[in-house]
C-alpha positions as CSV (number, residue, x, y, z in Angstrom):
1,X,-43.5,16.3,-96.6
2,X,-41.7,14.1,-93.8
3,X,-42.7,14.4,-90.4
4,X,-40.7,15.8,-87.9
5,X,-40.2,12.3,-85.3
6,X,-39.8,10.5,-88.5
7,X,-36.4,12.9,-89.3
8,X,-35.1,13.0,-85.7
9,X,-35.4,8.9,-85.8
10,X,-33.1,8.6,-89.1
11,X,-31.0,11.5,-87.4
12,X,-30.9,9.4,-84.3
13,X,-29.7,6.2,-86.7
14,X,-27.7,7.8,-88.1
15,X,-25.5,9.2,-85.5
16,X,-25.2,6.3,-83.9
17,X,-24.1,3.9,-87.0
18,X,-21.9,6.7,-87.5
19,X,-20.2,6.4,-84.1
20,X,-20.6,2.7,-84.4
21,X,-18.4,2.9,-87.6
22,X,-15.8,5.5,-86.3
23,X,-15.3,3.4,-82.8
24,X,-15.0,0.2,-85.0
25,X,-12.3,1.6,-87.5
26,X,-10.4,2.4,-84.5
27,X,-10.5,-0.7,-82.7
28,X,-9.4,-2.2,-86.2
29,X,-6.2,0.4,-86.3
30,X,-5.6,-0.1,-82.3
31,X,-5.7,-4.2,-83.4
32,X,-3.5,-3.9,-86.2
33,X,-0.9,-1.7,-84.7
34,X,-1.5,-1.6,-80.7
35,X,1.8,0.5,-80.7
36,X,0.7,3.5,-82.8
37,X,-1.8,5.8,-81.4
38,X,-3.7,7.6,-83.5
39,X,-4.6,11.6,-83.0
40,X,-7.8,11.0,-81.5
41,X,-6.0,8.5,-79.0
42,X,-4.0,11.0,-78.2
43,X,-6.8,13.5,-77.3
44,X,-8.6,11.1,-75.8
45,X,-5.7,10.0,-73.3
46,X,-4.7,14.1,-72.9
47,X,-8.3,14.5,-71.6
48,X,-8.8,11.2,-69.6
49,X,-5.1,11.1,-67.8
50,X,-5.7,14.1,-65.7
51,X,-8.6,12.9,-64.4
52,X,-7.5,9.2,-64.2
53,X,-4.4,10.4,-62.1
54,X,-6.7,12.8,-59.7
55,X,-8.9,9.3,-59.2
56,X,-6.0,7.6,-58.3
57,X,-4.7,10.3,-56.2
58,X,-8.5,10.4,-54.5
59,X,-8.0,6.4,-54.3
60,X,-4.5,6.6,-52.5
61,X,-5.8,9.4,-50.1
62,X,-8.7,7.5,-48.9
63,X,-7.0,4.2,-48.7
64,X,-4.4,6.0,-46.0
65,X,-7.0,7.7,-44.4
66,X,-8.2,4.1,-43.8
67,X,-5.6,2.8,-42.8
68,X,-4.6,5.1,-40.8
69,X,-8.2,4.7,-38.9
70,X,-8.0,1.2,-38.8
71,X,-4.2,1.3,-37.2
72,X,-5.8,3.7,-34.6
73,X,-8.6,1.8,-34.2
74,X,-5.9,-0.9,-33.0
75,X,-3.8,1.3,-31.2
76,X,-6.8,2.5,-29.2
77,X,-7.6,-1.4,-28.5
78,X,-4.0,-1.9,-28.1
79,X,-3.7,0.7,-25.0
80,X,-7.1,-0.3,-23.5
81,X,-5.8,-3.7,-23.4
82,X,-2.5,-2.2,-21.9
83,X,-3.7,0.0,-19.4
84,X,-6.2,-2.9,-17.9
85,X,-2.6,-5.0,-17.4
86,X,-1.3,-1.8,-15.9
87,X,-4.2,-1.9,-13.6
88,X,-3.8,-5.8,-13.1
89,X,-0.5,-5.5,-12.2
90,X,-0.6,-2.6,-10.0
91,X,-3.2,-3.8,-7.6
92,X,-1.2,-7.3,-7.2
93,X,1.9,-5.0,-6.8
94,X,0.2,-3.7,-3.8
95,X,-1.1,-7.0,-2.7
96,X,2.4,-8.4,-2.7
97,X,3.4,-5.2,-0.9
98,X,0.9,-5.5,1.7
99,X,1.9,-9.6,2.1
100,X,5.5,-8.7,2.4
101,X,4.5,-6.4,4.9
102,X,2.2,-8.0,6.9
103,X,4.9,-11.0,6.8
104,X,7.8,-8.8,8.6
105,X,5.1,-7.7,11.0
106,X,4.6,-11.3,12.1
107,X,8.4,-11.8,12.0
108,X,8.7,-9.3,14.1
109,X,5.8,-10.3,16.7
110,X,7.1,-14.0,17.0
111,X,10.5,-12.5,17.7
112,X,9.3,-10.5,20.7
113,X,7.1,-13.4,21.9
114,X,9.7,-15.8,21.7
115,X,11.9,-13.2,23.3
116,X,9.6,-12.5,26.4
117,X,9.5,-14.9,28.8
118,X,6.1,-13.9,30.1
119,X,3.0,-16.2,28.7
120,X,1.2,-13.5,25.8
121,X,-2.2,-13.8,23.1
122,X,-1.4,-12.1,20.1
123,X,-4.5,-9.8,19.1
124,X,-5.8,-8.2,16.4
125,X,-6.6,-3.7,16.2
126,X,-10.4,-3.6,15.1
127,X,-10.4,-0.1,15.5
128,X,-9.3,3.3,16.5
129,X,-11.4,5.4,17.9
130,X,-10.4,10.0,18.0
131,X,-10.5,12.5,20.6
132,X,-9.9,15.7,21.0
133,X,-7.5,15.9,23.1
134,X,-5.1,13.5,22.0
135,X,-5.5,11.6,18.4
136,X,-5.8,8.0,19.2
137,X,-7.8,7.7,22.2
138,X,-8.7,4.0,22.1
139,X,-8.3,1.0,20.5
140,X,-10.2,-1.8,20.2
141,X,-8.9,-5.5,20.1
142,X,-10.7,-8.7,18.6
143,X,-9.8,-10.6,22.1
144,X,-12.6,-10.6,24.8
145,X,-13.2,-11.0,28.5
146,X,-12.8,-14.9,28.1
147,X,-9.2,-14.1,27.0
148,X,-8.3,-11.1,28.6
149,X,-8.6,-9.2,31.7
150,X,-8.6,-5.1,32.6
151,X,-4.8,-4.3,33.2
152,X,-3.3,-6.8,31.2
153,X,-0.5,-4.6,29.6
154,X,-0.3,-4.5,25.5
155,X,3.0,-4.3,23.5
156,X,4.5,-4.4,20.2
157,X,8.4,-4.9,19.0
158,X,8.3,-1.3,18.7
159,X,7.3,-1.1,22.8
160,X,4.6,-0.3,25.4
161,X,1.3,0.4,23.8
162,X,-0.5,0.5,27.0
163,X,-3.2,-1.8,29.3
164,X,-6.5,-3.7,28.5
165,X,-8.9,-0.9,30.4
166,X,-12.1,-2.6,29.6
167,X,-13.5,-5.7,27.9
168,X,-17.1,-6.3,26.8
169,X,-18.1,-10.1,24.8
170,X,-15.6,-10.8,22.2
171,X,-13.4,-7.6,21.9
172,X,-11.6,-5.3,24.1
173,X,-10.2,-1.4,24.7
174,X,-6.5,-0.5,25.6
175,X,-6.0,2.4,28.0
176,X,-2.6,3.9,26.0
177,X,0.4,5.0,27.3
178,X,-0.3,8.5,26.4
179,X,-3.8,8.1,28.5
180,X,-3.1,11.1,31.9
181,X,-4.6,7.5,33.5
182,X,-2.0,5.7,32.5
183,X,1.7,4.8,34.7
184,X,4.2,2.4,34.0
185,X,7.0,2.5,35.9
186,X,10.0,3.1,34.0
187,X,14.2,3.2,33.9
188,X,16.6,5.4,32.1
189,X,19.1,2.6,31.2
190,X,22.0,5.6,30.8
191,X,21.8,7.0,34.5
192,X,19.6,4.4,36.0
193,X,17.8,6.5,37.6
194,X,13.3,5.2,38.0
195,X,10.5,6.9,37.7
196,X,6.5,6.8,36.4
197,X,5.4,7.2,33.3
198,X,2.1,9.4,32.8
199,X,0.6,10.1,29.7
200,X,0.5,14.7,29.3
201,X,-2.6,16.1,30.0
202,X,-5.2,17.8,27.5
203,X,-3.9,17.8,23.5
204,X,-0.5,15.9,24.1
205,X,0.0,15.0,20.5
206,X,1.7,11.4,21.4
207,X,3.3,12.9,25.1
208,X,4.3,12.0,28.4
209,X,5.6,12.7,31.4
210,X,7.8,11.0,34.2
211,X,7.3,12.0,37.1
212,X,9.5,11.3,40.4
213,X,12.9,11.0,38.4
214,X,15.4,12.6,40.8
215,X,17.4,15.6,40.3
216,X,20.2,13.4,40.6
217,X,19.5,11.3,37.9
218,X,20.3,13.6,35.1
219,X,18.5,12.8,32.5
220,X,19.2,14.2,28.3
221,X,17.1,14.8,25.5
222,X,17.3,11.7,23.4
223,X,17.5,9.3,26.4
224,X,15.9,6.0,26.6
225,X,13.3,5.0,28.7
226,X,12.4,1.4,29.1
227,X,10.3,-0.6,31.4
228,X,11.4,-1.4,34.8
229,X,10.2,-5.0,34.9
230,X,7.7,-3.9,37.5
231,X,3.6,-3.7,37.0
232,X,2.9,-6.1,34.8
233,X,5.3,-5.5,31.4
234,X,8.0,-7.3,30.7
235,X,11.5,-5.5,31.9
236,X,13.3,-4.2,29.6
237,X,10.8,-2.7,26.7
238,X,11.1,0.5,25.0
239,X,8.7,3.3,25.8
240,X,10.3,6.4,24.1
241,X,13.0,9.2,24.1
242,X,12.9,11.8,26.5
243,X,11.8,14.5,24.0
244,X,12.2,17.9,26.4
245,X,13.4,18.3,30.0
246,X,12.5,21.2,32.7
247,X,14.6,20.9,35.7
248,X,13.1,22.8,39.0
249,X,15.8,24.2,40.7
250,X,13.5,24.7,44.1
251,X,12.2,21.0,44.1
252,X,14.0,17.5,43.9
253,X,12.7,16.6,40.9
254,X,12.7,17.7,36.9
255,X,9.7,17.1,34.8
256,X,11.0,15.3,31.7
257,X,8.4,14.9,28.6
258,X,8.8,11.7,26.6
259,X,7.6,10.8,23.0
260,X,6.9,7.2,22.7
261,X,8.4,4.9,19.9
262,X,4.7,3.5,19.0
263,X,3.3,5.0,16.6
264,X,-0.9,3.9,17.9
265,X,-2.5,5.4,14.7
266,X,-1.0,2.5,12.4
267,X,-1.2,-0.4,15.1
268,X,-2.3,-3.0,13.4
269,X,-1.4,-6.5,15.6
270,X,-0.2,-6.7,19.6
271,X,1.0,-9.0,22.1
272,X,-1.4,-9.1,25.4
273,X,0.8,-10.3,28.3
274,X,-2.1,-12.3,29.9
275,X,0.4,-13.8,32.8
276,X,3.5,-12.3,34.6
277,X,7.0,-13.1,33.9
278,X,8.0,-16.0,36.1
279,X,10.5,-15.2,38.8
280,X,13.7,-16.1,38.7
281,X,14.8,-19.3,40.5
282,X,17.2,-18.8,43.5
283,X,18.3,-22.1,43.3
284,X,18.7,-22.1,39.7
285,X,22.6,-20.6,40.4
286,X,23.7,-22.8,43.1
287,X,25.1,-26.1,42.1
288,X,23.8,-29.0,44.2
289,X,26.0,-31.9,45.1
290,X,25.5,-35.0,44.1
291,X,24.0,-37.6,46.4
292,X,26.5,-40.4,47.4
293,X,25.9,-43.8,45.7
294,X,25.0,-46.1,47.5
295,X,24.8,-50.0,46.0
296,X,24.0,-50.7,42.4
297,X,22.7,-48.2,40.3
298,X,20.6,-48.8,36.9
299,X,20.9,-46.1,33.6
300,X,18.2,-45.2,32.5
């Protein structure tokens, strides 16, 4: 009797020198006539190409998907990369902006100093201080008392800002034009007619008053005042527009509220008239004669 592992090994040589066989007669028909395929070929390919073309499918899916990733991947870099040039660019946007406009500033403040014929320091706003009453109520200067004195009046090309009311080591405060402590004697250049501007007591939002204009000198809403030439500022310089008018029928004069053309919560550089305008020379009109000759003369 044989024993039983001694059958399954012949079984298990068998099948295999079987297979061996089969797989070797068909390489030699697949050699000998590559064009021809057999029956079992044919099974073999009707079970394999499914499931070949579902692998390649599988293949062509996950290559998009990863190349789609990878393209996103440098889209995401891509837009990171533009957004920082966005940012770049932005910011010196805003620095040339600032340049440009900090150049037409000083344009501006060399064409008023060259224009007035008083002696001025140009100074720098350091800060501006809030009140309660009226939104700016002082601000500060980065010129101090070995500069500037208390009344010295402030301007800008845009007009009066107001007086130095106080210095202390290197900087200084300006008492503004819309300060009830403030007067600046003043002209309506339509009617001529003089008077002194206050600054409007309690929450004037930007405000004055002149007082002592005349009922004579009719004044109109939208009518320029100007400086006088008198206390100080040069003559001449814009203070406002007469913004509202209440005539008193019982008195001689009409209170007349102006809104000034300096806008003090964006001051940012003035012009401190530290000496008066020079007065005009009487003599400067007349012609003088000449002096009569007498003997040689030398050219110089």
């Amino acid at each position: 009797m044989v024993p039983t592992g001694h059958r399954q090994k012949v079984r298990e040589v068998v099948v295999v020198t079987t297979t061996f066989v089969v797989a070797l007669f068909l390489l030699r028909g697949s050699a000998h006539s590559p064009e021809y395929l057999s029956p079992l070929d044919r099974g073999i390919l009707t079970v394999v190409a499914p499931i070949q073309s579902a692998f390649a499918t599988l293949a062509r899916s996950i290559g998009h998907v990863a190349g789609r990733y990878v393209d996103l991947v440098h889209v995401r870099a891509e837009n990171e990369s533009l957004r920082n040039e966005n940012r770049r660019l932005r910011a010196e946007l805003l620095e040339a902006k600032r340049g440009s406009a900090e150049s037409i500033r000083f344009q501006k403040l060399l064409g008023l100093r060259n224009a007035v014929t008083a002696e001025t320091l140009v100074a720098r706003v350091i800060a501006i201080d809030v009140s309660p009453y009226f939104r700016v109520a002082r601000v500060r200067l980065d010129r101090g008392e070995n500069l500037v004195q208390r009344g010295m009046p402030v301007i800008t090309p845009e007009g009066v800002v107001g007086r130095i009311n106080r210095t202390s080591g290197d900087t200084s405060d300006i008492m503004l034009s819309v300060d009830p402590r403030s007067a600046i004697d003043i002209v309506l250049p339509r009617t001529g007619g003089r008077g002194i501007l206050k600054g409007k007591p309690g929450e004037n939002g930007y405000r004055c008053v002149i007082e002592y204009l005349m009922q004579g000198d009719q004044a109109k809403e939208g009518d320029v005042a100007v400086t006088s030439g008198l206390g100080g500022f040069p003559r001449d310089l814009p203070v406002g527009r007469v913004s509202k008018i209440v005539r008193n029928a019982a008195g001689l004069t009409q209170d007349i509220e102006v809104t000034p053309d300096v806008d003090f919560a964006r001051l940012s550089e003035v012009l401190v008239v530290v000496a008066p305008t020079p007065p005009p020379d009487p003599e400067a009109a007349v012609k003088k004669p000449l002096a009569p000759a007498h003997g040689l003369g030398v050219y110089r």
